[in-house]
Every structure is written in structure tokens, then in C-alpha cells.
N, C-alpha and C positions, 0 to 999 in steps of 0.2 A: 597450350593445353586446353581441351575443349572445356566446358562446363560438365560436361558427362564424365571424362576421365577424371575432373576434379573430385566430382563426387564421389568416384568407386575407390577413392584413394583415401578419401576423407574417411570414407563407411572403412575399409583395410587399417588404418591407423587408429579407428574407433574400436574396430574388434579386437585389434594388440594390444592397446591400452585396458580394456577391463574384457570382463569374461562375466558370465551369467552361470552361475550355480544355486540349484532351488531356488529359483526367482531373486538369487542377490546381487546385486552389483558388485564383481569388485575394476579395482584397479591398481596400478601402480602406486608404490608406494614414491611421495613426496621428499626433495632432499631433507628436509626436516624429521620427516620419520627412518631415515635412511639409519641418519644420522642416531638416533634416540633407540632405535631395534640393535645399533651395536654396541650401543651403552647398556642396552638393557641384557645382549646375549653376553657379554662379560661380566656384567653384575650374578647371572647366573651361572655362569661358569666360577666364579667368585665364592657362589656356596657350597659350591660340591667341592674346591680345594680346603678352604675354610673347614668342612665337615659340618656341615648346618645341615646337609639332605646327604639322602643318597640317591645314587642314581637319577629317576626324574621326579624323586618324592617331592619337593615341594615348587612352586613359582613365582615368576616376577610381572610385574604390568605396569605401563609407564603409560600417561596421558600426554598426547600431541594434542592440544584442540580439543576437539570431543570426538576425536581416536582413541584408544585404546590397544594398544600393540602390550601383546600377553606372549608369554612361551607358550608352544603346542604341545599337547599332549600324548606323553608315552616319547616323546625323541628326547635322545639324550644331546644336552647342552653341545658339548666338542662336537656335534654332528651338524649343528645348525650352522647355515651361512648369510649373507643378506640376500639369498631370493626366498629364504623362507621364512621372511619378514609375515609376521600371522596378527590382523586387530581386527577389532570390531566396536560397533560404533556405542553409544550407551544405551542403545537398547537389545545389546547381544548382538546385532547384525550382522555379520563379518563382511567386512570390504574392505579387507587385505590378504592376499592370501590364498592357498586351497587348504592344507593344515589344519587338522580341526585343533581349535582354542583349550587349553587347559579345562579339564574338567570342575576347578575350583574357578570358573569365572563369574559364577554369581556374587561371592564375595568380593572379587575384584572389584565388579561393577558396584555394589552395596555399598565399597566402600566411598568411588567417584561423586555416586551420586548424593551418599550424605557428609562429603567433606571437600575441603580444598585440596584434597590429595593431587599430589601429581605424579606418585609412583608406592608399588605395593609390594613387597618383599613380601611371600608366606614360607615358612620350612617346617623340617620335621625334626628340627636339633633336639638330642637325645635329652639335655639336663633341663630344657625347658619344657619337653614330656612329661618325664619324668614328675617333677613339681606339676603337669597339670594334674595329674594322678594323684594328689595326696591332699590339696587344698583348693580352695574358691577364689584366692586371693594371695599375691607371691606375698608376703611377707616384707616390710622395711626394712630390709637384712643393708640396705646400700639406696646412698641420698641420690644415687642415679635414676633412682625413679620417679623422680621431679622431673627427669628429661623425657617421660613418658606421661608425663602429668596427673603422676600420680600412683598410691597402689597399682600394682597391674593384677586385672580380674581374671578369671579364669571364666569361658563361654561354656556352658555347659553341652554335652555330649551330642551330636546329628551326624547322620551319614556325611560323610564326602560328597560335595559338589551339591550341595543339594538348597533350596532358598531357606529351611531351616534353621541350614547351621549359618547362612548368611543371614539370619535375624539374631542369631542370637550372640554372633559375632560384633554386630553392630550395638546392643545391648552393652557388651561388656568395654567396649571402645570410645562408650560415652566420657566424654571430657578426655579422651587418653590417645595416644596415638599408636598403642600397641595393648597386644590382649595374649593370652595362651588360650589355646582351644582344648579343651579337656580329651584325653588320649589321643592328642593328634599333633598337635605342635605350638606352632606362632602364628601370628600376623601382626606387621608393621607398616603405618606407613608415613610420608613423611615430601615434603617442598619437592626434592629429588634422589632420583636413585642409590644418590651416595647417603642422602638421610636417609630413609627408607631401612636402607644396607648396616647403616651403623646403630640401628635403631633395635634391628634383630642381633646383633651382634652383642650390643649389651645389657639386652634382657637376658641372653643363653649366659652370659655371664654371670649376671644376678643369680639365674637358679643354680649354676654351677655352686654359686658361695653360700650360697644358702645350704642348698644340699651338705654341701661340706662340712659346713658349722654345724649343722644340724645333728649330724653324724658323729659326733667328739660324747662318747659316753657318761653321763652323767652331767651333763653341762649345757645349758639353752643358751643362746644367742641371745645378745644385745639389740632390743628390733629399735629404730626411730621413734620418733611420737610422731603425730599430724604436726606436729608446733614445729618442730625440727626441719620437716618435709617441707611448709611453708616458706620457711626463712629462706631453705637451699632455692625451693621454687623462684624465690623474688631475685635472688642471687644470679640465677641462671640467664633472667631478665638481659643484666649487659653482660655477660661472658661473650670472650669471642673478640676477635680484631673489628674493627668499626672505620670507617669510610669503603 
């Protein structure tokens, strides 16, 4: 093979491998992210069976590196397959993908950049709405909120997608690894996808019992103290199988 034929082969496997859209690079997605966009597209498939979202209300986002692989916005989950593996890098960038990114990715990203996250569950579960509607603050209705580190806050009201409600998301997240977003839902996040996942799972729970209790006429609920909360907190410490 000449030098020249090498080269027009090199430039043909250079253009297959990534594409230029609005001046970005993308490319193939790595077996690593291969791998992690179909962890990530059955985690979200995960919430619409669950009943955490509907349709494509809420999303997920898992860090490869300093990737970012997010669900795309407006497709629904059962539709996805792995060539429509969709990331971007932590400064929005997308270079993976044509699929434009969830419109809630400033959050996503908000969240990368100011924690060790490595994956982001947000939804729009009903009982954990609901409760952002009535209070600032879920209430110690259940010691489970030691596994969130703490009260869980409510983020006060901004548009969708917008870096607003990504500040004020990040406000109410302080020291905590999940928050409620006032008329709008959740966010979690957590080491990986399966925390992340279980992390939304038993806060919609929380409000569920809250709600509940709440609801029993003539009768207040039993809340925790901080003292209480502590103890479970240090408790929490070694739970869990070890080596």
C-alpha cells in the first residue's frame, strides 16, 4: 500500500470514527461507556416501571471519566438502543452522540462538578411533589434520612433546565445527597447508578409515609430529633457486608 492510499484511509476511518456538528467533535463511544449507557438506559427504564416518571419526565446521567452519558431529550426510554449512547463532556460539550441531551443537564452537570458523584437519578415521583408543595424541609417522619445525610431540603421554585434551579439545587444538596425540587420532583445522587436509584427510591418513600401519617385526622406524627438522626447517622457508618 502506497503512503498516499494509506493516508486516504487513515482521513475515511478518521471521518467514521467522529463527525463534526456546530464545531464539536464527536466520536465513538468507548467499551467502557458502551457499557455504562446500558446500565444507565435500564436504570431509566427502571423508573418508568417503578412509576417515579412518566413518560420522558424525568433523567439519569452517569460519569465515565469526565464523560457524562445523560438520557436525550423527549425519547422515550423502551426506544433507546446503544447507538444512541448521547454524553457530553463537563463543560456541556457533547461528544457522543447526535441526540440532543436532556434539557435538565445543567443540573446534572452542577451536580459532577460540585461532588464525587458518579451517577444522577432526577424524577417527577408524585408523593415526593407533592410534599415539595407543602414544606421546605421533608420532615423526620423515618431514620432513613441519615442515608441522605440528613433532613432532606426542599430547592426552592426555577424554571426547568435552566442554571437557576441548578443553583438552587445545589444549595439544598449541601452535606446531603438528595434534595426535592419544589413543584417539580427529585434529585439523587450517589457512588453508582444502583445508589443513585435507591437513593430516589427511598426518599418517594419517605414522602409517601409522611404524607400518610400526616393525613390520619386529628393526630401529628411522631418526627425524630437531630439526637436520634445522629445516632442512626454513626450507625449507618458500618451497615452493610464488609470485605
Amino acid at each position: 500500500m502506497t503512503g498516499q492510499q494509506r493516508d486516504g484511509r487513515d482521513a475515511r476511518d478518521a471521518r467514521e470514527e467522529a463527525r463534526t456538528v456546530g464545531g464539536t467533535r464527536r466520536r465513538r463511544a468507548r467499551d467502557e461507556e458502551a457499557d455504562a449507557w446500558e446500565a444507565l438506559v435500564a436504570t431509566a427504564r427502571r423508573s418508568v416501571a417503578d412509576r417515579l416518571v412518566v413518560g420522558t419526565s424525568g433523567n439519569v446521567s452517569v460519569r465515565v471519566g469526565d464523560i457524562v452519558l445523560v438520557t436525550p431529550s423527549g425519547v422515550p426510554y423502551d426506544r433507546l438502543t446503544p447507538d444512541d449512547v448521547t454524553g457530553v463532556d463537563l463543560d456541556g460539550r457533547q461528544v457522543l452522540g447526535t441526540l440532543v441531551p436532556t434539557s435538565e443537564l445543567p443540573m446534572h452537570l452542577a451536580v459532577y462538578r460540585s461532588t464525587g458523584a458518579r451517577a444522577v437519578v432526577h424524577t417527577h415521583a408524585v408523593h415526593a411533589t407533592a410534599v415539595s408543595t407543602l414544606v421546605r424541609e421533608l420532615p423526620l417522619i423515618h431514620y432513613m434520612a441519615a442515608a441522605l445525610g440528613g433532613p432532606v431540603r426542599v430547592a426552592p421554585y426555577a424554571t426547568y433546565g435552566t442554571d437557576e434551579l441548578a443553583e438552587n439545587m445545589l444549595h439544598a444538596l449541601s452535606g446531603r445527597s438528595g434534595c426535592l425540587l419544589q413543584n417539580h420532583g427529585t434529585l439523587t445522587y450517589g457512588a453508582s447508578l444502583d445508589q443513585a436509584y435507591d437513593r430516589t427510591a427511598q426518599l418517594e418513600w419517605m414522602c409517601r409515609l409522611w404524607l400518610t401519617v400526616s393525613s390520619v385526622p386529628g393526630l401529628s406524627p411522631a418526627l425524630l430529633s437531630p439526637e436520634q438522626l445522629a445516632e442512626v447517622t454513626e450507625r449507618l457508618r458500618g451497615y452493610g457486608q464488609r470485605g
